[in-house]
C-alpha positions in Angstrom: 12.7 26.4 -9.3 12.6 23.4 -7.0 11.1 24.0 -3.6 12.5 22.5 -0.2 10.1 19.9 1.2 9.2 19.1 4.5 7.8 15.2 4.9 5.6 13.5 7.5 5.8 10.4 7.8 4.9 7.1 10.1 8.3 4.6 9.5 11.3 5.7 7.2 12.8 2.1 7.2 13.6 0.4 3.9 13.2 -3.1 5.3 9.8 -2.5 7.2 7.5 -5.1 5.5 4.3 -2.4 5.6 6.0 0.3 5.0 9.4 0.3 3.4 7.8 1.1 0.1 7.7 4.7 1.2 11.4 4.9 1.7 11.9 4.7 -2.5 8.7 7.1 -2.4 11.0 9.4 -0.7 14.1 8.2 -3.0 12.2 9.1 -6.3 10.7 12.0 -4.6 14.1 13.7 -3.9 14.7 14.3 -7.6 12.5 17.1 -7.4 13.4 19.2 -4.5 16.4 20.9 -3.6 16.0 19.6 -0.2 13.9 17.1 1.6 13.3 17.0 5.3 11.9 13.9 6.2 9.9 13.7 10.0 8.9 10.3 11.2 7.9 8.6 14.4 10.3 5.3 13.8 13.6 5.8 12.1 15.6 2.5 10.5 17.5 1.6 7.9 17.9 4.1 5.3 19.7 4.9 2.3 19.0 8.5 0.5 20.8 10.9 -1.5 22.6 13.6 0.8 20.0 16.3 0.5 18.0 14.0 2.4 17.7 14.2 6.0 16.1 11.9 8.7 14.4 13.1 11.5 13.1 10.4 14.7 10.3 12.2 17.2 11.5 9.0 19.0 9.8 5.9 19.2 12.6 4.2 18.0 14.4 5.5 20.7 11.5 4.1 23.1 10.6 7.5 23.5 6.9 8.8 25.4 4.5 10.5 23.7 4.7 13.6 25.0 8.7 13.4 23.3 7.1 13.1 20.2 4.5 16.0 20.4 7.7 17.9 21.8 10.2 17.4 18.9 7.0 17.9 16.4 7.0 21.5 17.6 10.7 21.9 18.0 11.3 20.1 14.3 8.5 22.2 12.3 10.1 25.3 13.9 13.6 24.9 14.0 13.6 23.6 10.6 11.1 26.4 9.1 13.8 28.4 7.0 14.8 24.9 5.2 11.3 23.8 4.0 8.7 26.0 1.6 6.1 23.4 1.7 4.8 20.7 3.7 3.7 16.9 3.1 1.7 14.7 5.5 1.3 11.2 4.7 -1.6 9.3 6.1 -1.1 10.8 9.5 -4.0 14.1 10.2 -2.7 14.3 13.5 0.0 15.9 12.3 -1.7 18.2 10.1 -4.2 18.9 13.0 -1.4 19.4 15.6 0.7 21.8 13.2 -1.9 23.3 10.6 -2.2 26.5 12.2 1.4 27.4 12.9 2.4 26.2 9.3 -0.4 28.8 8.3 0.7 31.9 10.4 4.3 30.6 8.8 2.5 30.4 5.2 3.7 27.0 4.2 1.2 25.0 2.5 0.1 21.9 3.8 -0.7 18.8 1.5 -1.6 15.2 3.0 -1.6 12.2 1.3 -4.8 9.7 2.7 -5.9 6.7 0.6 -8.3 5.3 3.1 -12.3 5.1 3.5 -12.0 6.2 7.4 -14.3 9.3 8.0 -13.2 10.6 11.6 -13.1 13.6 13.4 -9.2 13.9 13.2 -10.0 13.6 9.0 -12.4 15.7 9.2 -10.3 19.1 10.7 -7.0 17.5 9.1 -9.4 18.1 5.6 -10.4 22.0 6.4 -6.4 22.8 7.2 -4.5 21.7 4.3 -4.2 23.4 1.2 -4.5 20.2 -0.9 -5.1 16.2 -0.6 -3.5 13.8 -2.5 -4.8 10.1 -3.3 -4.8 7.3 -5.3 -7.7 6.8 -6.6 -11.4 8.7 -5.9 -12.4 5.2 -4.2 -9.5 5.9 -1.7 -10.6 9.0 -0.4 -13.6 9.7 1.7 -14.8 13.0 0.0 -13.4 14.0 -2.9 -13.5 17.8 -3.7 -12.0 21.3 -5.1 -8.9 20.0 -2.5 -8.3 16.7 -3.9 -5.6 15.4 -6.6 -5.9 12.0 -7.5 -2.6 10.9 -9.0 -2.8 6.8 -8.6 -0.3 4.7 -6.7 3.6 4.5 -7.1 5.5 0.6 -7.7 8.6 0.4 -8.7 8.4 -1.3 -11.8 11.9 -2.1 -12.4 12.3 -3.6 -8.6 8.5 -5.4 -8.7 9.5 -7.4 -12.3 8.3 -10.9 -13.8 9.9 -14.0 -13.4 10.6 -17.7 -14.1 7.1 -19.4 -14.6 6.0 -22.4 -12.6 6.2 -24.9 -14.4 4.6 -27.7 -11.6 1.4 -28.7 -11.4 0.6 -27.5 -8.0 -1.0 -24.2 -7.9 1.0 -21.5 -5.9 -1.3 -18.6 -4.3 -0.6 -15.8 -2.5 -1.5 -12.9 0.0 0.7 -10.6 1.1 0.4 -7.7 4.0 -0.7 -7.0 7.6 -2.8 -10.0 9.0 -6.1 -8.4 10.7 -9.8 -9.1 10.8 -10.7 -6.8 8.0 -8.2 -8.6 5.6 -10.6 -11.5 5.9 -8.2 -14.3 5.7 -10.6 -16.6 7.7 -12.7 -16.4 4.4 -9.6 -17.4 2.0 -8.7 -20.2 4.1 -12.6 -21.6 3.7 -11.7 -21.2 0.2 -9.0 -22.8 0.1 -11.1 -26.0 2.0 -13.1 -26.1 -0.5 -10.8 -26.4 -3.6 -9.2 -29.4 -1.7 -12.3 -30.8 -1.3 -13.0 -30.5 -5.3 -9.8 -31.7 -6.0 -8.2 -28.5 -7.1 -4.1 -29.4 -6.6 -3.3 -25.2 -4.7 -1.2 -24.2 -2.1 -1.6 -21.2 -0.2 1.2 -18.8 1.3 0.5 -16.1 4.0 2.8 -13.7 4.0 2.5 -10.7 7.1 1.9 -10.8 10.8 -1.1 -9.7 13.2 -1.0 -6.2 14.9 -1.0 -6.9 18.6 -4.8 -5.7 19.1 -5.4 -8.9 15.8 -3.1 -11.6 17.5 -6.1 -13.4 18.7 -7.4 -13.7 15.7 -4.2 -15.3 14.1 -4.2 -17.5 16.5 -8.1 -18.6 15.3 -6.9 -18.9 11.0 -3.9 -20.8 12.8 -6.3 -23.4 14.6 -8.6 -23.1 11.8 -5.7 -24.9 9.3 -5.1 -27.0 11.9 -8.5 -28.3 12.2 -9.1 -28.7 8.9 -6.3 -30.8 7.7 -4.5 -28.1 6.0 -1.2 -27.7 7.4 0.4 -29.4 3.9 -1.7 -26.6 1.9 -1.5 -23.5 4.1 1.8 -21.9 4.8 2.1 -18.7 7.4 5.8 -17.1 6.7 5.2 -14.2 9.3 6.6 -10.6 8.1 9.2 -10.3 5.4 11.3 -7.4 4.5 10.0 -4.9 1.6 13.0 -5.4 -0.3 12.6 -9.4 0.0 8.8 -9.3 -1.5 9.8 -9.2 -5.3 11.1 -12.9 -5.0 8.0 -13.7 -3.0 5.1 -12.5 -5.7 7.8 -14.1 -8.7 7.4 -17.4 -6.7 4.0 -17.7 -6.7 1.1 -18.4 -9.7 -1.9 -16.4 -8.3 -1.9 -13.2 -6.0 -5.6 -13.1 -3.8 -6.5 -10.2 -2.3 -9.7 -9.2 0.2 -9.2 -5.5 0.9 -12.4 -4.1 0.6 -12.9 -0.9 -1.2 -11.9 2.5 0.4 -8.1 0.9 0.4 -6.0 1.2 -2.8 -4.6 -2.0 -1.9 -0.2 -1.2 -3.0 0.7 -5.2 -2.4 -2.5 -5.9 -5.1 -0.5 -3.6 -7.4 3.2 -4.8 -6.6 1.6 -8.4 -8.0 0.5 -7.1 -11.0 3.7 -5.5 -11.7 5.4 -8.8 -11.2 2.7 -10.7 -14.1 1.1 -12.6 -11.2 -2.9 -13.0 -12.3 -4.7 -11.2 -9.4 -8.1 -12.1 -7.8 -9.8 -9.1 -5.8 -13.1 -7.7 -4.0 -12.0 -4.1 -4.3 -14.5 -2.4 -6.8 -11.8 0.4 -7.2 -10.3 -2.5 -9.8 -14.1 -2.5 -11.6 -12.4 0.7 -12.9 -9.0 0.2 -13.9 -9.5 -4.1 -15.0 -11.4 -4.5 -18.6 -13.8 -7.4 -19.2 -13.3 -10.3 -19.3 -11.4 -9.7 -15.8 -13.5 -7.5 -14.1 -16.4 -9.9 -14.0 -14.8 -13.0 -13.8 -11.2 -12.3 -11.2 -13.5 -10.4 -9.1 -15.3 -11.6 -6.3 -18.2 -10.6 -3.7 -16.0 -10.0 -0.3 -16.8 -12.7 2.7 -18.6 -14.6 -0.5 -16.3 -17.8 -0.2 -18.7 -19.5 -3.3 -17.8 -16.8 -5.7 -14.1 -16.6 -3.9 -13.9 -20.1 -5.4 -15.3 -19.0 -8.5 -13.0 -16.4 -9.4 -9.9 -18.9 -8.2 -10.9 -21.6 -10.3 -11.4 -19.1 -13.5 -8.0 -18.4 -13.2 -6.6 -21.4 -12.7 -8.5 -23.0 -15.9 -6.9 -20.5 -18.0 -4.6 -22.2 -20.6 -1.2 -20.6 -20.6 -1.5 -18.3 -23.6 -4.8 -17.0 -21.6 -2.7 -16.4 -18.7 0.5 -15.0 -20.2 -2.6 -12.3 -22.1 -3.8 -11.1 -18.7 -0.7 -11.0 -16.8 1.4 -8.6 -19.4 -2.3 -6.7 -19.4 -2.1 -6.3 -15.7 1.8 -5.0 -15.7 0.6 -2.6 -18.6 -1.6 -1.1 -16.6 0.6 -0.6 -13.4 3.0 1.1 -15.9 1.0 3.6 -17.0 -0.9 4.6 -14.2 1.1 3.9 -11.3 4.2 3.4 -11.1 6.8 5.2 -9.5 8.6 7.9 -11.5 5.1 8.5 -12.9 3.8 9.1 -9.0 7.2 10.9 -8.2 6.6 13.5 -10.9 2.6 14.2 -10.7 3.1 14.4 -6.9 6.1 17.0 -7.3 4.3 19.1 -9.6 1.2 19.0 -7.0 3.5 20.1 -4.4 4.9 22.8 -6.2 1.6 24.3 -6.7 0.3 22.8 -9.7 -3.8 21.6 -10.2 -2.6 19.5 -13.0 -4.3 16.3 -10.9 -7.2 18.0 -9.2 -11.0 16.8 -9.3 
């Protein structure tokens, strides 16, 4: 019998260019409930079957916090006869400000968290629920009787190869929120350094700076300036979720410095679309076979063996590359795409320890 499903979430937009993957989570999701609730603190554009309904706490609405604290309460109890089970994703606050009412209500509490923070708010969030949900074990900062690990969700179909390049030049890519920790200043020393052996590359930055990071955009910006590099580096700013397909199909080479304790999803939405990846994450030591794993993987803030693992890559001749991107696309369809997430994270929320470890 399918259960009624009440969803936490940060944005439910479906052009947000973080998070508008998790309006399909939801679509795919809906499948397998009779009814999905969906809570967030930002409401946008959305388009979801009719048993799907949208609720703002307000920001959105350039609401206070104390607004949203105040519809948290009144949504979890008004809606408690339309929802047997609850879902949190990446947000312990929520679990922490509603845990114990959802367990005098008996309604048990799952929370999705693929990050390597260890805080306070994780750390209470991790003694209320009645089950975590994560990627991969890399992803989550203790793993126990609690946690299912049930791997990412892309949308293969929407994330698909394309056209070739057929030019000379090579195209590379990174894709997602511009911050310190995404260590851009590092690929941009890398990219200095091809030029200066000769290596014909381009390199497109796709994503913006948070407002606590805009100082150090303004530093990579300089940087490129600086260094003669304005013809090589390109910095688009955000673009819609629903535009990025076209972007990863456009490009030969998708680069990636998220360090491990992040299941990087734009890393994954690459692979899906046949683009040869280079990463630092040593989550991919375990899911990329050799020769890959040594060679399109890199020390992070190592811009040498950043170089390295570029110029392996682009030295592959094109049967080579054609052999590793169909491997990476095979992998990202049988371990996580979508409908495969959609169902193993149904059957955890109806109860099931199919995924536990």
């Amino acid at each position: 019998m399918k259960k009624k499903l009440l969803l936490f979430t940060q944005k439910m937009d479906r052009n947000d260019d973080l998070l508008g993957i998790y309006h399909e989570w939801v679509r795919f999701l809906s499948e397998y409930f009779s009814s999905i609730e969906v809570v967030c603190l930002v409401e946008g554009e959305h388009n979801l079957p009719k048993h799907v309904r949208v609720h703002s706490l307000g920001k959105d609405q350039g609401k206070g916090r104390l607004t949203y604290i105040w519809r948290f309460f009144c949504s979890i109890i008004s809606l408690r006869k339309k929802y047997d089970v609850v879902f949190v994703h990446m947000n312990p606050e929520y679990v922490i400000l509603g845990g114990l009412l959802w367990k005098l209500l008996k309604k048990p509490i799952y929370m999705w968290y693929a990050h390597s923070a260890y805080n306070i708010r994780f750390f209470l969030a991790n003694i209320l629920i009645t089950g975590a949900v994560t990627s991969v074990k890399s992803a989550y900062p203790c793993v126990n009787s609690k946690t299912h690990i049930i791997g990412q969700g892309i949308d293969i179909h929407k994330f698909s190869p394309g056209e070739k390049n057929e030019g000379k030049v090579v195209k590379i890519l990174s894709l997602g929120r511009i911050s310190p920790i995404k260590h851009i200043d590092v690929l941009l020393a890398a990219m200095k350094k091809l030029r200066s052996k000769g290596k014909t590359v381009t390199l497109t930055i796709v994503g913006a700076p948070g407002d606590s990071d805009a100082s150090y955009y303004e530093e990579q910006v300089s940087f490129v300036k600086e260094h003669n590099l304005s013809d090589v580096v390109t910095f688009t700013g955000k673009i819609p979720n629903v535009d990025t397909p076209a972007i990863y199909r456009a490009h030969d080479m998708f680069v990636s410095l998220t360090e491990i304790g992040s299941f990087d999803k734009t890393t994954l939405e690459a692979m899906a679309s046949e683009v040869p990846i280079v990463v630092t994450n040593e989550a991919f030591k375990y899911i990329l076979p050799e020769p890959y794993k040594t060679a399109t993987m890199f020390k992070n803030t190592d811009v040498d063996s950043l170089v390295r693992a570029i110029t392996y890559v682009m030295d592959m001749n094109e049967s080579e590359k054609t052999i590793y991107s169909k491997l990476l696309r095979t992998i990202i369809k049988k371990e996580h795409n979508i409908l495969q997430l959609a169902k193993r994270l149904s059957e955890v929320l109806h109860g099931k320890d199919t995924y536990k470890k």
